[in-house]
N, C-alpha and C positions, 0 to 999 in steps of 0.2 A: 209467299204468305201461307200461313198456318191456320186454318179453321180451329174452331171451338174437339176438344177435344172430345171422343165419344166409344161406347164399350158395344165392341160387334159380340162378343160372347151373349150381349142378353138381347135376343131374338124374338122371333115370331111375335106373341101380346107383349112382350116385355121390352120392346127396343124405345118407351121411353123412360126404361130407367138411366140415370144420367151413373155415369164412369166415375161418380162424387158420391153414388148412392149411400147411406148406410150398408153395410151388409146385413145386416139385421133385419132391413126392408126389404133388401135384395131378395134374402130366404124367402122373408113371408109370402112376399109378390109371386114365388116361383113358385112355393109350393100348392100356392092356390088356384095358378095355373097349370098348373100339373096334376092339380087332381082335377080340372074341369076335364082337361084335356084326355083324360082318361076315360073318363066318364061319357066322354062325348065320341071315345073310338078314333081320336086324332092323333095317330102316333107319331107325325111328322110333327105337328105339335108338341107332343108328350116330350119329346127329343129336344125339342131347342128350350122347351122350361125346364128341365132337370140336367138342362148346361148349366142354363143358371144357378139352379139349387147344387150342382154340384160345385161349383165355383165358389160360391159364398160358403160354405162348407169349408172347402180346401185355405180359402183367407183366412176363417176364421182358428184354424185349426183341426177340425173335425174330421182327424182322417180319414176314421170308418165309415161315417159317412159320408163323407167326398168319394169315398173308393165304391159304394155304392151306389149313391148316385153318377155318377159318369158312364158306368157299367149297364144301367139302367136306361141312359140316356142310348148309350150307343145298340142298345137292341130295341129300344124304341124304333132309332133312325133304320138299323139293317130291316124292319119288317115291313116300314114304310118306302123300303127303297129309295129312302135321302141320302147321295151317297156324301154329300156337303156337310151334313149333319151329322154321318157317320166321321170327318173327319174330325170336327170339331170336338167330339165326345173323346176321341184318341188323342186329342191336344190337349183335353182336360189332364186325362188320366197320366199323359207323359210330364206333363206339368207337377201331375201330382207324386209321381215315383221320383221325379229330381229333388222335388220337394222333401221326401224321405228318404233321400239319399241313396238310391235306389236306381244308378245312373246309367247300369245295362240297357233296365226296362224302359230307362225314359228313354235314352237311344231310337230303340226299337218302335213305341209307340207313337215317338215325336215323326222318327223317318214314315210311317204308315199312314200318320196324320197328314205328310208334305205330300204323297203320292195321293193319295183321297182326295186330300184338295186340288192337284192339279186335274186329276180325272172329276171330279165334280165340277169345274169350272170356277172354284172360290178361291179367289185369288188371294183375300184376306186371311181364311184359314191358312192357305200354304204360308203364307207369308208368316203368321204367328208360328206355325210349326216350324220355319226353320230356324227362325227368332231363338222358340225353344232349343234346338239342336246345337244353335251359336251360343246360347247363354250355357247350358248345361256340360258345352267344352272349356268354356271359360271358367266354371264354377271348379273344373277340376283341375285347371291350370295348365291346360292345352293351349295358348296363345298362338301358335304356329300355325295349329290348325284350323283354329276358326276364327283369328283375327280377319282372314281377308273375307271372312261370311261377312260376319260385323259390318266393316267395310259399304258391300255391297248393300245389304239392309241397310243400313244407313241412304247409302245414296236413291234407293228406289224407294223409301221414306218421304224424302227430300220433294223427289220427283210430284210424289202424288200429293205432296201436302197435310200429310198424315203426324198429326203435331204429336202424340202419344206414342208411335213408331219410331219416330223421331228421338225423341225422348227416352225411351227405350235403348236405339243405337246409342247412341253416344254417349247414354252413361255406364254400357257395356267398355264401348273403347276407354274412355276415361279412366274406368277400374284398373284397365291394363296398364295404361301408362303409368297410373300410378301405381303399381304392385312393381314395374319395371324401374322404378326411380324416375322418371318424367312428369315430374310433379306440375311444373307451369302449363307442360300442354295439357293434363290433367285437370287442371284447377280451369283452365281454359273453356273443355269439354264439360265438366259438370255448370261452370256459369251460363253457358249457353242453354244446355237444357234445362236450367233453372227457371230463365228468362223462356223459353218455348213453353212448358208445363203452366208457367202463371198465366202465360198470353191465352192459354188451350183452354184453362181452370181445368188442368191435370192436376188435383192434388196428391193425388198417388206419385202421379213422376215427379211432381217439387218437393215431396216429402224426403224420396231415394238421392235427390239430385245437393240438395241441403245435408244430408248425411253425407255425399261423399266428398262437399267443399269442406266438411268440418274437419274431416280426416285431414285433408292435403292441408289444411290451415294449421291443424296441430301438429302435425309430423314436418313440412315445410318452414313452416313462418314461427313454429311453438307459442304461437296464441290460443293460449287452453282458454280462456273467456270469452272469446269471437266462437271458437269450435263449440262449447256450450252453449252458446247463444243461438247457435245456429240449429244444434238440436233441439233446443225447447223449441223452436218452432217449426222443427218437422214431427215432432212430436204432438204437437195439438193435432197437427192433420192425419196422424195415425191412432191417435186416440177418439177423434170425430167420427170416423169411417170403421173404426174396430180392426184396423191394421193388425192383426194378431204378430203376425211373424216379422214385419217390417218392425215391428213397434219395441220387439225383441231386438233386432237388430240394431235399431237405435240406443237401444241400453246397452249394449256390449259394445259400442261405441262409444260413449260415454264413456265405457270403462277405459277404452285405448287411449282416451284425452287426459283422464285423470293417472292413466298410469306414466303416459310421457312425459305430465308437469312431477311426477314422484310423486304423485298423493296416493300411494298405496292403499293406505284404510279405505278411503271414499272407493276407489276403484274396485277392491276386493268386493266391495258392498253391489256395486251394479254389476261387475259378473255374476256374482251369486242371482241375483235378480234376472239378468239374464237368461242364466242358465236354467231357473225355475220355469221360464215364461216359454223357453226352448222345450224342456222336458213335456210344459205342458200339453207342449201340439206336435209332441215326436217327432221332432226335426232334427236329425243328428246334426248334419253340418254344423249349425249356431249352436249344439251343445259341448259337442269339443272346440269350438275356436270359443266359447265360453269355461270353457275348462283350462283352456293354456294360458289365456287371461288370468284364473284364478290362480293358476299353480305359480306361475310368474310373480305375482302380488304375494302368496302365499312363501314365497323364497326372498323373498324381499323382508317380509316380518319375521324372518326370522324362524321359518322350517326347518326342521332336522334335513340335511343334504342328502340321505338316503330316501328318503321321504318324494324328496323333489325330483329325484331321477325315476324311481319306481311309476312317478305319476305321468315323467315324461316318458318314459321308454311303454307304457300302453297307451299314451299319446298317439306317438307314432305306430304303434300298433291300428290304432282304429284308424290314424289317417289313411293306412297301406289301403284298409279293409275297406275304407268307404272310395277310396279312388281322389284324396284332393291330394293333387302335387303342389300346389303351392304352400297351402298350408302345414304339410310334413316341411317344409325345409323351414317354416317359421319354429316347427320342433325343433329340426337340428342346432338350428340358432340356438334358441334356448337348452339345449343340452351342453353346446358351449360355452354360452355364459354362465350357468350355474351349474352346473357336473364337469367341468371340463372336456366335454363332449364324450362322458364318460355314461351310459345307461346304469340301469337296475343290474341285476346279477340276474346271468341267464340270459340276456338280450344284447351281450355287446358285438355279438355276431350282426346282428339287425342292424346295428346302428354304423358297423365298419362298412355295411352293403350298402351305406344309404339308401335304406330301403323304404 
């Protein structure tokens, strides 16, 4: 059995704001205990509110100050000699460099985070930080290596009845399976965590979990009307809570439903949307897999074919550069289908290295 879902990131005065908060409320709650806490010389304090305001920050987009606040937070923690607190600030900030694609640093910060927590005693943090180091090989298309992390998270989720960890695992595995072609066990994993997230009143996890049955229903079953349906209503719940970058992500999904049924026009129109909402909160990943979307729709209507290679062949350019292996080979697909696997001028060296 799974309890009620809940958010260990907001701490000390702030552990009852609920895992459904507004982020909006989240800020304000933190900043005002962050500045009590200041004021009153409580740096162990000061630490676990400017998690939070770091955090609601990073959801919302705000990267510079999410990169400020976390950095705040964790010299708050180091002078109060929390060293729990000090991990948790490093889980922000690794959180926050994946987030900006930026997957060295998240590496480094996330692995600092998992040893802080286990020398602090927090088992929670360790746990989220390797969570991070599982999701951030996955994000690059490392399945090898951190499928059996996954795995294991998963199973010591399970164990403690942590419905949100939970929820987490297995719409990581899920992702895999379906990026692998194993669509049924796919559709399997995301239905499960669908039904944990509602039982939890995770609407953050039902929001992701809804997003990825829409995918496997439209790429599987090609029911574009069920996959829409299913996003309008992870979409209210990223729109309630100010899901910035999830809420992006559902629009570039959106676009992937409408570009399988061939409704190019419409599709073009929600990458474009997409990619606005991605640029807004400097998030590269969502801006080029919102760019391959558009180029894709864009070659469809009718693009000049030089046009469509030049745009793929620095596709795969920024994919090398940002580190996603999967999504580079979603390029070379599309280089095949529309250039005959043939690049821009100048880069067909790059593209014979599948590089």
């Amino acid at each position: 059995m799974y309890g009620k879902a809940f958010a260990p990131e907001y701490q000390g005065a702030l552990t009852s704001l609920s895992v459904n908060s507004s982020l909006d409320d989240v800020l304000a709650a933190g900043r005002e205990q962050l500045a009590a806490a200041e004021r009153a010389g409580r740096r162990a304090e000061a630490a676990r509110s400017g998690l939070a305001v770091a955090e609601a920050h990073r959801r919302l987009g705000q990267v510079r100050e999410a990169d400020r606040a976390w950095k705040a937070s964790y010299r708050a923690a180091r002078e109060a000699g929390d060293t729990a607190a000090m991990a948790w600030a490093l889980w922000s900030g690794g959180t926050l460099a994946r987030q900006r694609g930026a997957f060295a640093l998240a590496w480094r910060l996330l692995g600092l985070a998992a040893e802080l927590g286990e020398r602090g005693g927090d088992v929670v943090v360790r746990g989220y930080s390797l969570a991070g180091l599982a999701e951030t090989g996955r994000i690059q298309g490392d399945y090898e290596a951190v499928g059996r992390l996954h795995e294991q998270l998963l199973a010591e989720a399970r164990r403690r009845g942590e419905a949100r960890h939970t929820v987490w695992a297995l719409e990581g595995i899920a992702q895999m399976h379906r990026n692998t072609g194993s669509y049924d066990t796919a559709y399997a994993m995301f239905e499960e965590a669908a039904a944990i997230a509602s039982d939890a009143d995770d609407r953050r996890g039902h929001a992701w979990a809804l997003r990825g049955l829409a995918d496997v229903v439209s790429v599987r079953d090609g029911d574009t009307e069920r996959a829409l349906g299913l996003l309008t209503r992870a979409e209210e719940s990223c729109r309630a809570m100010r899901l910035s970058s999830a809420l992006a992500y559902n629009h570039k999904m959106r676009g992937n439903v409408l570009y399988r049924a061939g409704r190019y026009g419409e599709a073009r129109s929600m990458y474009e949307e997409a990619l606005a909402e991605f640029e807004a909160i400097a998030e590269p990943r969502g801006q080029a897999l919102s760019r391959l979307g558009l180029a894709k729709c864009l070659a469809h209507l009718g693009r000049d074919r030089e046009e469509t290679a030049a745009e793929l062949a620095d596709l795969a350019r920024t994919m090398d550069r940002i580190g996603l292996r999967h999504a580079r080979e979603m390029v070379r697909r599309a280089q095949e289908e529309f250039c005959g696997g043939q690049a821009a001028p100048g880069s067909a060296a790059l593209v014979r290295a599948g590089r």
